[in-house]
VMD Tcl script that builds the backbone (N, CA, C; Angstrom):
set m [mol new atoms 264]
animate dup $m
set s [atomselect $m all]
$s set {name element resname resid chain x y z} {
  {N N UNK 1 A -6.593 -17.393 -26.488}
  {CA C UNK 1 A -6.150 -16.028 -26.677}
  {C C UNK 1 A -6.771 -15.105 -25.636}
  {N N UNK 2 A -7.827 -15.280 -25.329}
  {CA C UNK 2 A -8.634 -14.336 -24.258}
  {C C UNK 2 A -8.379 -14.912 -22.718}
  {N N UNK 3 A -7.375 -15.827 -22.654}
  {CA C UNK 3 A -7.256 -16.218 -21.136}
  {C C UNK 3 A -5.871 -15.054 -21.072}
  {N N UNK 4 A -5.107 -15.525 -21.878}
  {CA C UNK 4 A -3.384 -14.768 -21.991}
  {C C UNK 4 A -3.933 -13.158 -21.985}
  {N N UNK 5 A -4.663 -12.589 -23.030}
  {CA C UNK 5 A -4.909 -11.101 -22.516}
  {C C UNK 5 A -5.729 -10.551 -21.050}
  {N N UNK 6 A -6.101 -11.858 -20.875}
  {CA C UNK 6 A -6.507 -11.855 -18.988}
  {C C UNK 6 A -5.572 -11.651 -18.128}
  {N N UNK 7 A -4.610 -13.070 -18.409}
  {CA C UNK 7 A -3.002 -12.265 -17.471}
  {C C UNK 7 A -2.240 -11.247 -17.526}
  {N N UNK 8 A -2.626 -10.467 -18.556}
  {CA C UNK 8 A -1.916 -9.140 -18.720}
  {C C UNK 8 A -2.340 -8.113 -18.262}
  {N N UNK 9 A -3.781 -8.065 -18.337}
  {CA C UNK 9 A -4.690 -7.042 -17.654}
  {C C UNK 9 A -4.191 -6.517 -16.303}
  {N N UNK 10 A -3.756 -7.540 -15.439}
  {CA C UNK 10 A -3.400 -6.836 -13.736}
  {C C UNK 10 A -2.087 -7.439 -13.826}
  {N N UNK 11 A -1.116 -6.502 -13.517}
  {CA C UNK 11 A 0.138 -6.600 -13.005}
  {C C UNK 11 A 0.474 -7.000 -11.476}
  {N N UNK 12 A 0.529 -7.968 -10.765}
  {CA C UNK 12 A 0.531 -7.937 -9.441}
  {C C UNK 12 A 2.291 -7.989 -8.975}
  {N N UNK 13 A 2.822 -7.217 -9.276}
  {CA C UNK 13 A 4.625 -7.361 -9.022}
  {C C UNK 13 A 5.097 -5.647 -8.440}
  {N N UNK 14 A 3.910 -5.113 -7.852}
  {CA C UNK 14 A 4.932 -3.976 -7.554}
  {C C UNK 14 A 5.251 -4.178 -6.289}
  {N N UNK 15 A 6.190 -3.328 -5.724}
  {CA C UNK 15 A 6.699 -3.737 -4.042}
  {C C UNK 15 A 7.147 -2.015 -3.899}
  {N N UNK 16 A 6.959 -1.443 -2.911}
  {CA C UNK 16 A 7.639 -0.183 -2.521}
  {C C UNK 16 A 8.986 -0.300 -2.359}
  {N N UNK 17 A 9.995 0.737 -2.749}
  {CA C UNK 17 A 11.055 0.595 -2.574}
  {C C UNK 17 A 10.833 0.992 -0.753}
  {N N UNK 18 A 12.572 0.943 -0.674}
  {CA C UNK 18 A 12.895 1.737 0.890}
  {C C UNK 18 A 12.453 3.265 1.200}
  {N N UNK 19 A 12.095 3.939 0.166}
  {CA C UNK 19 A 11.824 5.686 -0.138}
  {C C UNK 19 A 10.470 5.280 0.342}
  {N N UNK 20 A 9.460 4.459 -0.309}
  {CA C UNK 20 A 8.446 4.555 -0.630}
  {C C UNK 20 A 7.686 4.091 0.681}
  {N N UNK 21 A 8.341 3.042 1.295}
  {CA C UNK 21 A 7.955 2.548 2.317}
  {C C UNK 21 A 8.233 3.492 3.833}
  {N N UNK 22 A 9.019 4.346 3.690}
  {CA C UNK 22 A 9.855 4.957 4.688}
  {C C UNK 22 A 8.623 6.507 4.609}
  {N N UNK 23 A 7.913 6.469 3.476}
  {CA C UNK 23 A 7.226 7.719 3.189}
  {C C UNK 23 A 5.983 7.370 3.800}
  {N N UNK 24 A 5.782 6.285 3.474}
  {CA C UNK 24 A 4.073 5.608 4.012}
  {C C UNK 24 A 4.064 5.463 5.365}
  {N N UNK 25 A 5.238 5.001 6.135}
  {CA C UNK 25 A 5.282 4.608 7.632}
  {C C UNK 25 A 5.349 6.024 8.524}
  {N N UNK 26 A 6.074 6.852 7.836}
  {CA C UNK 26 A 6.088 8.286 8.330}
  {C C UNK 26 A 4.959 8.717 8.221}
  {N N UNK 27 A 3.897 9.043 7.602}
  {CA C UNK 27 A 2.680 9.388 7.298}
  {C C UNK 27 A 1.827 8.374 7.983}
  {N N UNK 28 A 1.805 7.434 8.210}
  {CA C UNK 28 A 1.164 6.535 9.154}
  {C C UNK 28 A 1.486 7.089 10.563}
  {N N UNK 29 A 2.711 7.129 11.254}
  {CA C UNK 29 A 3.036 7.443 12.187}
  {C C UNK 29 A 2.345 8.872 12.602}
  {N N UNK 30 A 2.868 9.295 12.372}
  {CA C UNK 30 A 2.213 10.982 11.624}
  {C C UNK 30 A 0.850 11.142 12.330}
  {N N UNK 31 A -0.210 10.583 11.730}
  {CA C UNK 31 A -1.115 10.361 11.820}
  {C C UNK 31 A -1.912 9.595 13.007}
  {N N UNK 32 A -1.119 8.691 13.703}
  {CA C UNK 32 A -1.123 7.813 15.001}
  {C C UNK 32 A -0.911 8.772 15.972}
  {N N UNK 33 A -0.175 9.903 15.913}
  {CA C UNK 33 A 0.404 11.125 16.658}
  {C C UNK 33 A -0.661 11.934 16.681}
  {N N UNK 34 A -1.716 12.325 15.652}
  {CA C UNK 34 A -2.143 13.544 15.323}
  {C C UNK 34 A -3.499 12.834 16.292}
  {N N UNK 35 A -3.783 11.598 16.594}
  {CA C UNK 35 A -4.905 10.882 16.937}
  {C C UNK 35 A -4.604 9.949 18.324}
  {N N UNK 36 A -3.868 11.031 19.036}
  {CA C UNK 36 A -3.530 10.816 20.307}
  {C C UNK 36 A -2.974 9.215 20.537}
  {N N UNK 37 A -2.065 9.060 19.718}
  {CA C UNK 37 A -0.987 7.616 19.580}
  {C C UNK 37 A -2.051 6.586 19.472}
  {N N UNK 38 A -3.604 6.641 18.702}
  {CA C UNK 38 A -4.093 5.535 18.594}
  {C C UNK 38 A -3.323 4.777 17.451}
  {N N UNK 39 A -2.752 3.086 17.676}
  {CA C UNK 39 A -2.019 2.400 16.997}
  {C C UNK 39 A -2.670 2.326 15.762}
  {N N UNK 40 A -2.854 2.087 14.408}
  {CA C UNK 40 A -3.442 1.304 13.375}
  {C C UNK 40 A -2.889 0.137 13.538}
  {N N UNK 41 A -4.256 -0.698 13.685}
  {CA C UNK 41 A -4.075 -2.425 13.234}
  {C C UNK 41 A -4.211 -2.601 11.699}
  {N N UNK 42 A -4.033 -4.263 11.367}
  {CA C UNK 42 A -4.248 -4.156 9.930}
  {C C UNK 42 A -5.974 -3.879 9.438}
  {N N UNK 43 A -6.637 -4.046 10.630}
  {CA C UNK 43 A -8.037 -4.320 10.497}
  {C C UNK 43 A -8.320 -2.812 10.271}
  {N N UNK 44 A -8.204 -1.533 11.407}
  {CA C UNK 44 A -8.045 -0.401 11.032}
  {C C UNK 44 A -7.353 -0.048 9.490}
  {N N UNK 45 A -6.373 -0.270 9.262}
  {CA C UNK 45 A -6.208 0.516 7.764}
  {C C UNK 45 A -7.065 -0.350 7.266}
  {N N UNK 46 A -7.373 -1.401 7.021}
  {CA C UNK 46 A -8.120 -2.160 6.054}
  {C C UNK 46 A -9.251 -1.495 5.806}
  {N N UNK 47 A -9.772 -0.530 6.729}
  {CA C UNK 47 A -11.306 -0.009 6.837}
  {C C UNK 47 A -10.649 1.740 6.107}
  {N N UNK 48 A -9.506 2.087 6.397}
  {CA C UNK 48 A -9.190 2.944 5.975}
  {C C UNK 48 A -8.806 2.909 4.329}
  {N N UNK 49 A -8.564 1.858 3.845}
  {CA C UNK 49 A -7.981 2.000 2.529}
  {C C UNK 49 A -8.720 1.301 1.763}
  {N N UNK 50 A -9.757 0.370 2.336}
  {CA C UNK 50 A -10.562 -0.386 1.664}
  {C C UNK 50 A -10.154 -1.500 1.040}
  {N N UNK 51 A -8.931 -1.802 1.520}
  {CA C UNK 51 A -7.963 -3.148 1.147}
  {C C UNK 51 A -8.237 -4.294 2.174}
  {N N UNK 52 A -7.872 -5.966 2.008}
  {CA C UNK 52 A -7.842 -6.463 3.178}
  {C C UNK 52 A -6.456 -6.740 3.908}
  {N N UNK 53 A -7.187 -7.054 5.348}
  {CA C UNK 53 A -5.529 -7.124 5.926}
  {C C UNK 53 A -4.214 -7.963 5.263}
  {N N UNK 54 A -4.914 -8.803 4.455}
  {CA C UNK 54 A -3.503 -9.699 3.752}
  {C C UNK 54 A -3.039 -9.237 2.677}
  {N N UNK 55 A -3.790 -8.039 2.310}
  {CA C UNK 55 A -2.792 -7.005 0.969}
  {C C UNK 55 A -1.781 -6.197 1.756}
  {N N UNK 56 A -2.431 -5.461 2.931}
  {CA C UNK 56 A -1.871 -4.520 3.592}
  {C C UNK 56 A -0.908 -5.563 3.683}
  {N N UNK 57 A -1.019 -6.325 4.635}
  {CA C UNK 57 A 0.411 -6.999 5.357}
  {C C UNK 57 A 1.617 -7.359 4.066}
  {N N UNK 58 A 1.107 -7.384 3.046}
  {CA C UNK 58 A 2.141 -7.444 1.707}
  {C C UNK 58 A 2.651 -6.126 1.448}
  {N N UNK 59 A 1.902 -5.530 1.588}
  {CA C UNK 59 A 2.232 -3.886 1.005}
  {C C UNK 59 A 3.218 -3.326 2.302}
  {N N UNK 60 A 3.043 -3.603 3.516}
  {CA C UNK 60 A 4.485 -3.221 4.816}
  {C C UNK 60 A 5.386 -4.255 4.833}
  {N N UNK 61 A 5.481 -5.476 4.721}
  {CA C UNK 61 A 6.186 -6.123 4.658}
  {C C UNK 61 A 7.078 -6.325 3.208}
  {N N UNK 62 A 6.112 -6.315 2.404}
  {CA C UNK 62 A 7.282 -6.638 0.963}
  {C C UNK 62 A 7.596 -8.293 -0.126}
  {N N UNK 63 A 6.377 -8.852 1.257}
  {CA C UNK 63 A 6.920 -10.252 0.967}
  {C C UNK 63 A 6.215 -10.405 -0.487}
  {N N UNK 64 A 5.293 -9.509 -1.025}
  {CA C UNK 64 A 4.860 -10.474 -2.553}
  {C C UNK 64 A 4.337 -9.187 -2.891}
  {N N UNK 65 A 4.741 -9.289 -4.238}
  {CA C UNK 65 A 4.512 -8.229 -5.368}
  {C C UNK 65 A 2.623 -7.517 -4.926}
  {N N UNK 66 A 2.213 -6.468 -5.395}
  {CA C UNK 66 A 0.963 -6.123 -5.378}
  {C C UNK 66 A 0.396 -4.831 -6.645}
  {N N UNK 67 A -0.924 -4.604 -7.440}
  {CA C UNK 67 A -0.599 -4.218 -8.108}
  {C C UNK 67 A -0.914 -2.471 -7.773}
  {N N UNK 68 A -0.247 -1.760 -8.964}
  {CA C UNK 68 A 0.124 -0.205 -8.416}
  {C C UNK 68 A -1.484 0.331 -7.592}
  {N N UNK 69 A -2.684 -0.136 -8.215}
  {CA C UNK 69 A -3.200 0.472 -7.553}
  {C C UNK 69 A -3.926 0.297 -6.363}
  {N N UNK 70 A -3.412 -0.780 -5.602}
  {CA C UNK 70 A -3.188 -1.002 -4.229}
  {C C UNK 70 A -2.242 -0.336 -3.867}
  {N N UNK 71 A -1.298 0.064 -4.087}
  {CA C UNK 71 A -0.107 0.945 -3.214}
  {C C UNK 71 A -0.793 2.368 -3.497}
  {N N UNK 72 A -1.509 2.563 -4.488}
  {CA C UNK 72 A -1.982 3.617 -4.683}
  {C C UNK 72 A -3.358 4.193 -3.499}
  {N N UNK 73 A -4.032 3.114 -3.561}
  {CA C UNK 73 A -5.161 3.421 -2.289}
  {C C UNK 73 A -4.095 3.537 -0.850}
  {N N UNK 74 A -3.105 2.786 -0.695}
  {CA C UNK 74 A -2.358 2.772 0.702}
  {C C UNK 74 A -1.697 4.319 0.717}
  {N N UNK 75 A -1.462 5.199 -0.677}
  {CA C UNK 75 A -0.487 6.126 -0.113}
  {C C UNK 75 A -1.720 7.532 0.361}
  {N N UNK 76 A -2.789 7.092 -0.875}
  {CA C UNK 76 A -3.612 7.910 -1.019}
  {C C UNK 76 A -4.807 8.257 0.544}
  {N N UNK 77 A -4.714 7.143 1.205}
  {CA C UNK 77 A -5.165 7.018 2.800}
  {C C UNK 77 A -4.655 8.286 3.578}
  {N N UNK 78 A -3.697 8.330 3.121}
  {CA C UNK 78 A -2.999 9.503 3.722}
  {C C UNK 78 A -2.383 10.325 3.394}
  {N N UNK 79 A -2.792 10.456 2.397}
  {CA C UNK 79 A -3.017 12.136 1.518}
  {C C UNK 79 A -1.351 12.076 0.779}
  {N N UNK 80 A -1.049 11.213 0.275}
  {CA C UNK 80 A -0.074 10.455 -0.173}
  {C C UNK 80 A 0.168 10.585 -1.485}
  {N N UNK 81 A 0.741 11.106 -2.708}
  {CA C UNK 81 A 1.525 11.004 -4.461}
  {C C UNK 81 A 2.407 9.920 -4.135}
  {N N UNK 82 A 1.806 8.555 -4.755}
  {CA C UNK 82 A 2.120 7.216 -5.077}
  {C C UNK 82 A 3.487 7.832 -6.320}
  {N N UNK 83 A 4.727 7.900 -6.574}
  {CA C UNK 83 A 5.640 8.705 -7.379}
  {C C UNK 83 A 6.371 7.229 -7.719}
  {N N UNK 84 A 6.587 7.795 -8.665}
  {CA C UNK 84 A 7.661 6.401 -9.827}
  {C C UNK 84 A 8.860 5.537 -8.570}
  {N N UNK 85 A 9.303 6.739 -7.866}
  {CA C UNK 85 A 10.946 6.130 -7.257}
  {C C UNK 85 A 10.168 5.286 -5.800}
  {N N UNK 86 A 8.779 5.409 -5.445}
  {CA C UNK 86 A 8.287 4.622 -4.756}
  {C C UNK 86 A 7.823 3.622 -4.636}
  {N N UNK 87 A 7.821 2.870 -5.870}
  {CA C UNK 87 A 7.775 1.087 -5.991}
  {C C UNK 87 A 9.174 0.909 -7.248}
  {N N UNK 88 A 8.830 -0.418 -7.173}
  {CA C UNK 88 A 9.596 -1.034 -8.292}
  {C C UNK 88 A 9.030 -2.587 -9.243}
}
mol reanalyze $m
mol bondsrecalc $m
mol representation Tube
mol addrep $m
Protein backbone atom coordinates (compact mmCIF):
# COMPACT_ATOMS: atom_id res chain seq x y z
CA UNK A 1 0.00 0.00 0.00
CA UNK A 2 2.80 2.56 0.73
CA UNK A 3 4.73 1.75 -2.56
CA UNK A 4 1.25 2.59 -4.79
CA UNK A 5 0.74 5.95 -2.68
CA UNK A 6 4.50 6.52 -3.72
CA UNK A 7 3.50 6.43 -7.43
CA UNK A 8 0.99 8.88 -6.98
CA UNK A 9 2.88 11.38 -5.14
CA UNK A 10 4.82 12.81 -8.49
CA UNK A 11 3.05 13.06 -11.64
CA UNK A 12 5.75 12.98 -14.34
CA UNK A 13 3.31 13.41 -17.67
CA UNK A 14 3.16 17.06 -18.24
CA UNK A 15 4.50 18.36 -21.71
CA UNK A 16 3.94 22.15 -22.77
CA UNK A 17 1.52 22.65 -25.26
CA UNK A 18 2.50 24.77 -28.60
CA UNK A 19 1.27 28.21 -26.49
CA UNK A 20 3.38 27.19 -23.76
CA UNK A 21 6.40 26.32 -25.51
CA UNK A 22 6.19 29.26 -28.03
CA UNK A 23 5.94 31.52 -24.62
CA UNK A 24 9.15 30.01 -23.03
CA UNK A 25 11.28 30.21 -26.34
CA UNK A 26 10.18 33.85 -26.78
CA UNK A 27 11.26 34.75 -23.33
CA UNK A 28 14.39 32.78 -23.76
CA UNK A 29 15.12 34.54 -26.91
CA UNK A 30 14.18 37.73 -25.34
CA UNK A 31 16.60 37.41 -22.98
CA UNK A 32 19.65 36.09 -25.34
CA UNK A 33 18.89 39.66 -26.98
CA UNK A 34 18.82 41.65 -23.79
CA UNK A 35 22.51 39.86 -23.08
CA UNK A 36 24.08 40.84 -26.22
CA UNK A 37 22.91 37.43 -28.28
CA UNK A 38 24.78 35.34 -25.62
CA UNK A 39 23.26 31.72 -26.77
CA UNK A 40 21.88 29.57 -23.64
CA UNK A 41 23.29 26.05 -23.69
CA UNK A 42 21.54 23.33 -21.83
CA UNK A 43 24.38 23.60 -19.27
CA UNK A 44 23.60 27.46 -18.93
CA UNK A 45 19.83 27.11 -18.21
CA UNK A 46 20.60 24.14 -16.13
CA UNK A 47 22.53 26.62 -13.78
CA UNK A 48 19.70 28.98 -14.40
CA UNK A 49 16.75 26.86 -13.39
CA UNK A 50 18.46 24.49 -11.26
CA UNK A 51 17.28 21.56 -13.42
CA UNK A 52 19.64 19.11 -15.31
CA UNK A 53 20.36 19.27 -18.89
CA UNK A 54 18.29 16.00 -19.56
CA UNK A 55 15.04 17.55 -17.96
CA UNK A 56 15.60 20.71 -19.86
CA UNK A 57 16.17 18.83 -23.12
CA UNK A 58 12.59 17.08 -22.31
CA UNK A 59 10.97 20.19 -21.36
CA UNK A 60 12.09 21.95 -25.31
CA UNK A 61 11.77 19.07 -27.02
CA UNK A 62 8.58 17.27 -25.70
CA UNK A 63 9.89 13.90 -26.03
CA UNK A 64 8.73 12.64 -22.32
CA UNK A 65 6.26 13.82 -19.96
CA UNK A 66 7.86 16.02 -16.85
CA UNK A 67 6.32 16.99 -13.66
CA UNK A 68 4.45 20.61 -13.36
CA UNK A 69 6.96 21.75 -11.20
CA UNK A 70 9.77 21.48 -13.48
CA UNK A 71 7.98 23.46 -16.16
CA UNK A 72 7.31 25.59 -13.37
CA UNK A 73 11.09 26.41 -12.40
CA UNK A 74 11.67 26.63 -16.50
CA UNK A 75 8.90 29.39 -16.90
CA UNK A 76 9.69 30.96 -13.62
CA UNK A 77 13.67 31.50 -14.90
CA UNK A 78 12.23 34.01 -16.73
CA UNK A 79 9.88 35.74 -14.93
CA UNK A 80 7.31 33.41 -16.46
CA UNK A 81 3.07 32.39 -14.99
CA UNK A 82 3.38 28.59 -15.70
CA UNK A 83 -0.93 29.00 -16.78
CA UNK A 84 -3.28 25.88 -17.23
CA UNK A 85 -3.42 26.29 -21.39
CA UNK A 86 0.50 25.88 -21.11
CA UNK A 87 0.98 22.17 -20.55
CA UNK A 88 -1.18 19.29 -20.91
Amino acid sequence: MQLQSRNHARRRGAILTAQGLRKLNQAKSQTEIEQDFKRYTLETLSEKTGLTPNTLSKVFIGSAGVDKRTLESCFRAFNLTLETEDYL
